[in-house]
C-alpha positions in Angstrom: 0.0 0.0 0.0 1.7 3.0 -1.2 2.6 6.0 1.8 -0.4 8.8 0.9 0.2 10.8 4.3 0.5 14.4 4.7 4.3 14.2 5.0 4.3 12.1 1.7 5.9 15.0 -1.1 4.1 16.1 -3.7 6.2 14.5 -6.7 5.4 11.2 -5.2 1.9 12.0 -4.6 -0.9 10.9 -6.8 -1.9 14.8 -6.8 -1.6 17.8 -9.1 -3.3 20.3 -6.8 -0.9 22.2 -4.8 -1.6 23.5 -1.1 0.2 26.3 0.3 -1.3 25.2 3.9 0.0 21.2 3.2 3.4 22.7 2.7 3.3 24.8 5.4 2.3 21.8 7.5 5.1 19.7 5.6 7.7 22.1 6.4 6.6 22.8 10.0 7.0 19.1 11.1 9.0 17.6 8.2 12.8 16.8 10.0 15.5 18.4 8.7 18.4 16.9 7.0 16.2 15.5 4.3 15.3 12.2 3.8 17.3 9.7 5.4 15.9 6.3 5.7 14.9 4.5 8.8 17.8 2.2 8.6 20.4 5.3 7.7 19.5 7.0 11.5 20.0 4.1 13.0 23.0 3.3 11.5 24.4 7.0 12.4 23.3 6.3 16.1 26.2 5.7 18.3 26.4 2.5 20.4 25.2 3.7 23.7 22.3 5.7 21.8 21.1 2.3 20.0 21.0 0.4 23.4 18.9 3.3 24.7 16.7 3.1 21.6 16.9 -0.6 22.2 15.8 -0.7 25.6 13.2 1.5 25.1 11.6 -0.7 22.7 11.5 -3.4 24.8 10.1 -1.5 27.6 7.2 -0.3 25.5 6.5 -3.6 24.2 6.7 -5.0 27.9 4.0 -2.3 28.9 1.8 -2.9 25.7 2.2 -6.4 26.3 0.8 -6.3 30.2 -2.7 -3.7 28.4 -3.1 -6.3 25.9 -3.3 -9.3 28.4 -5.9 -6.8 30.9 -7.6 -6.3 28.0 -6.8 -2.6 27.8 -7.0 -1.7 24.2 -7.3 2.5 25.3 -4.4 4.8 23.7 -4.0 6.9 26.8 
């Protein structure tokens, strides 16, 4: 399923209608330093900065893990 969300640019949207408030949005929340794939930032990550990452993972999954067996399926 191809990526259609508001961050998506406009070349590789299936659009030709331009919005001046989209690209404000876009370049209000759009990172800088391009477009760097998921797999580039962690590879630029330092050691101790991946273990963090790591670790954090793993704690969220522990916690969604322990809502999921209460049957507490709420976002908040």
């Amino acid at each position: 399923m191809p990526d259609t969300g508001l961050m998506q640019p406009m070349a590789e949207r299936n659009t030709t209608q331009r919005s001046e408030m989209l690209d404000a949005f876009r370049d209000a929340l759009a990172p800088l330093g391009g477009s760097q794939t998921l797999e580039d930032k962690l590879q630029a990550l330092t050691s101790s900065q991946r273990d963090m990452l790591l670790s954090t993972a793993k704690m969220v999954r522990m916690a969604m893990a322990g809502r999921v067996a209460t049957g507490d399926y709420s976002m908040g």
